[in-house]
C-alpha positions in Angstrom: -10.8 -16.6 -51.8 -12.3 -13.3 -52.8 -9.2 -10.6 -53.0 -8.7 -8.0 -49.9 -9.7 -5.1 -51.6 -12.9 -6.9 -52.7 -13.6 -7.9 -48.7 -12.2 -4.4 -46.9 -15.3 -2.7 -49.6 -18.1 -5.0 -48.6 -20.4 -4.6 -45.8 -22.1 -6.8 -43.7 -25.7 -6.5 -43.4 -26.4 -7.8 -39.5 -29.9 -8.7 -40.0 -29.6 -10.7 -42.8 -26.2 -12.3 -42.9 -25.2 -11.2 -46.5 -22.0 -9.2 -48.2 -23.5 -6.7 -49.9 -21.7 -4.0 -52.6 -21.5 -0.3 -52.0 -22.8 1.8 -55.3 -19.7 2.4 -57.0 -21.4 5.6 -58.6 -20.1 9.1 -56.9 -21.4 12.0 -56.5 -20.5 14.6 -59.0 -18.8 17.7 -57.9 -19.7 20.6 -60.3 -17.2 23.8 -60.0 -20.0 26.3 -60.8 -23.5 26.5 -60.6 -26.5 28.7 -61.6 -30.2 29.2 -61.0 -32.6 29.7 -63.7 -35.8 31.5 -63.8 -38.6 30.9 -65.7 -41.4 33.6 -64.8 -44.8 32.9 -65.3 -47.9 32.2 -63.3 -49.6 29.0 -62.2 -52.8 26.9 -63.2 -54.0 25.8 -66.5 -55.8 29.7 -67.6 -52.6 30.9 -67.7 -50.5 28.1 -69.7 -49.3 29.7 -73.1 -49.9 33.0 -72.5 -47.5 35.7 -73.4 -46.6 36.3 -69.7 -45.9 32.8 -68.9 -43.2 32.2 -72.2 -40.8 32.2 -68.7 -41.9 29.0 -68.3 -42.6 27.3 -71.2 -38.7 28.3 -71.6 -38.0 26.8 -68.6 -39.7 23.5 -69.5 -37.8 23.1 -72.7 -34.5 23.7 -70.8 -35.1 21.1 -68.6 -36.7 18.6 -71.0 -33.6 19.2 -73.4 -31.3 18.0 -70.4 -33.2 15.1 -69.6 -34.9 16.5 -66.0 -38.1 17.1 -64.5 -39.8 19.8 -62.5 -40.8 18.6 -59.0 -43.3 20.8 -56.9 -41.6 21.6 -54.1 -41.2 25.2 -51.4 -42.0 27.7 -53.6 -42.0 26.5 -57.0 -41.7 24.4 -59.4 -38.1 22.9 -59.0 -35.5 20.9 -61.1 -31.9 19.9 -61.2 -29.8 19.1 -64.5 -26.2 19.2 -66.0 -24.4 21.2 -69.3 -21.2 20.8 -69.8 -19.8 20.4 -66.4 -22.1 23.0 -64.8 -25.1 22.3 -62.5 -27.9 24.4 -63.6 -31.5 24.6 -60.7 -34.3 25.7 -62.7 -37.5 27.0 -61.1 -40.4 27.8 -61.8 -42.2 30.0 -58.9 -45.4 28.7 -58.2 -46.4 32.2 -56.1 -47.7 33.9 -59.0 -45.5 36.6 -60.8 -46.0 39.5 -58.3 -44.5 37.6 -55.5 -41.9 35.5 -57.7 -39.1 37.8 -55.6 -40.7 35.1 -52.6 -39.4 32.2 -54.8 -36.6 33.4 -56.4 -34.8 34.6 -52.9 -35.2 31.4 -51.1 -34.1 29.4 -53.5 -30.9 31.8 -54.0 -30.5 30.9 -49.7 -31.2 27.5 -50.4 -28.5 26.3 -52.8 -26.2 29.2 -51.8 -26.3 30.9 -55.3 -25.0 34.6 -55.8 -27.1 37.1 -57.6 -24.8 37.1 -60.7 -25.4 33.3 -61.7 -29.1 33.9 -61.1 -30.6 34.6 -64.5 -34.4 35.5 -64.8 -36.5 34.2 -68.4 -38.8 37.5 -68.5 -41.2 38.6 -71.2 -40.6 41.9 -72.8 -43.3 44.6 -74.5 -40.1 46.9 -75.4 -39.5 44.1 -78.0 -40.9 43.0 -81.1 -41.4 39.2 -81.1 -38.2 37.7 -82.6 -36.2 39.4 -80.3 -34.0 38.3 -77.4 -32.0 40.2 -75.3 -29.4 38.7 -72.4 -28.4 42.0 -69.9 -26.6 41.6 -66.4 -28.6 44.6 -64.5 -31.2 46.9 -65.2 -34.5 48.1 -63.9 -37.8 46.2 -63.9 -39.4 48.2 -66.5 -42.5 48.0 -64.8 -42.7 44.0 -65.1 -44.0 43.3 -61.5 -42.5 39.9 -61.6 -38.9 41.7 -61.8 -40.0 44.5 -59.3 -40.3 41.5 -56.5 -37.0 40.0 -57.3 -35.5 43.8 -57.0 -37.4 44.4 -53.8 -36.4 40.7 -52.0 -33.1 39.5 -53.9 -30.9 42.4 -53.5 -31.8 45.2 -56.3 -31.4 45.4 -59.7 -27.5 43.7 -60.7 -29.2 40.2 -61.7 -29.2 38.7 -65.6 -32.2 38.6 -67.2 -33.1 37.5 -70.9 -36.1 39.4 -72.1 -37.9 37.8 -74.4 -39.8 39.8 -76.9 -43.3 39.8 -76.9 -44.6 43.2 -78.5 -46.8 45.7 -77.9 -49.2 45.4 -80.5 -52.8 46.5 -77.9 -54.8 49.3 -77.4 -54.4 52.0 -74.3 -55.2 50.5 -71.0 -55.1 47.0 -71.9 -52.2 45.8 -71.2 -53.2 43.1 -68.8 -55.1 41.5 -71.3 -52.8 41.4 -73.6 -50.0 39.9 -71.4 -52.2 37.5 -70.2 -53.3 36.0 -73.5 -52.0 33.4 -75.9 -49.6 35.0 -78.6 -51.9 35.4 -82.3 -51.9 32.5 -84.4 -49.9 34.5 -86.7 -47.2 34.5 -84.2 -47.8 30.9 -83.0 -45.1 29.2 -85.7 -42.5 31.4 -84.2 -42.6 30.0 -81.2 -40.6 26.9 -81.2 -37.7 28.4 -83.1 -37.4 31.2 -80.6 -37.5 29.5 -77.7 -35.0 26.8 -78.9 -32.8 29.9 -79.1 -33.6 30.8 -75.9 -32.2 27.7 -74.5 -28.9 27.8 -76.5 -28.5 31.2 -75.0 -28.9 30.1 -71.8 -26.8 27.1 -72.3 -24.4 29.6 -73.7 -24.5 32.0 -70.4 -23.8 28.9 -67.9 -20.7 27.7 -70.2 -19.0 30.6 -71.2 -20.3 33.3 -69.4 -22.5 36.9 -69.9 -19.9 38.8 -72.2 -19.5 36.4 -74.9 -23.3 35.6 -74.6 -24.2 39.3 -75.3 -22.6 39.1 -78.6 -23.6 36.1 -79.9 -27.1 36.9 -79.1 -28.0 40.4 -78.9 -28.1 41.4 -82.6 
């Protein structure tokens, strides 16, 4: 005879006559959880280009922690886990001037407050090589931070700038945003955005404080 505690977990499955097993797996309850940012804009002209290092960011994150992006409201969207701590990453798909749209409802959405939301922004007040974590501040005239200012509640949000220089000529800094770094800069690349994922792995563990000293030097 199969013991009680075996029988009283079973169900029985009316259609077909069979005992059947409930998962044994729960669901894991997280204590804390945080929404990540990766700016950038959509569609395969824009891939690699200084403006979008939000998201290539954002997809090393996520590949690190063994997710993946699904397209869903909004953005791009995926879930994964660090150390006890649920970390949403997105990736709004409504083009940087409207990534306020994005960021907003999925703040609503998973019930996240502003201070574990931190945007991945790129940054002409730094030279490449540079990475700065800071809790509040203004947009600096980034419009993708001006719409998250306007629709998530002002300006008391984390953000890690990323530096990205501003090596171009009067009046053309869209193009310069908006193109692939120089191949001189190119090698750089994966080392900096590795650190930018140990920082942010650093922020969801033990918080902004200790973050800003380990990483803004």
């Amino acid at each position: 005879m199969l013991p009680l505690p075996f029988l009283l977990n079973c169900y029985l499955c009316a259609g077909a006559q069979k005992w059947l097993i409930p998962p044994l797996n729960k669901q894991v309850k997280y204590k804390m959880k945080y929404l990540i940012v990766g700016l950038g804009n959509i569609g395969p002209e824009y891939a690699d280009t200084r403006h979008n290092i939000g998201f290539n960011i954002a997809d090393e994150l996520v590949k690190e922690l063994g997710g993946s992006f699904s397209n869903l409201r909004l953005a791009y969207y995926a879930e994964v886990a660090y150390k006890g701590k649920k970390i949403h990453v997105i990736k709004p798909t409504t083009y940087m001037n409207l990534s306020g749209k994005a960021v907003n409802y999925w703040m609503q959405e998973l019930k996240i407050s502003l201070e574990n939301v931190l945007v991945i922004v790129d940054d002409l007040a730094l030279p490449l090589g540079k990475l700065r974590l800071k809790t509040q501040g203004s947009s600096a005239g980034h419009n993708g931070l001006k719409s998250i200012e306007a629709l998530c509640g002002g300006q008391n949000y984390p953000r890690l700038r990323f530096g990205i220089s501003d090596n171009f000529s009067k009046g053309r800094q869209a193009d310069y945003v908006l193109a692939p770094f120089d191949k001189d800069e190119q090698p750089e690349l994966p080392g900096l955005i590795d650190k930018s994922v140990e920082l942010i792995k650093s922020f969801v563990t033990v918080g902004a404080a200790h973050t800003m000293t380990a990483f803004n030097k």
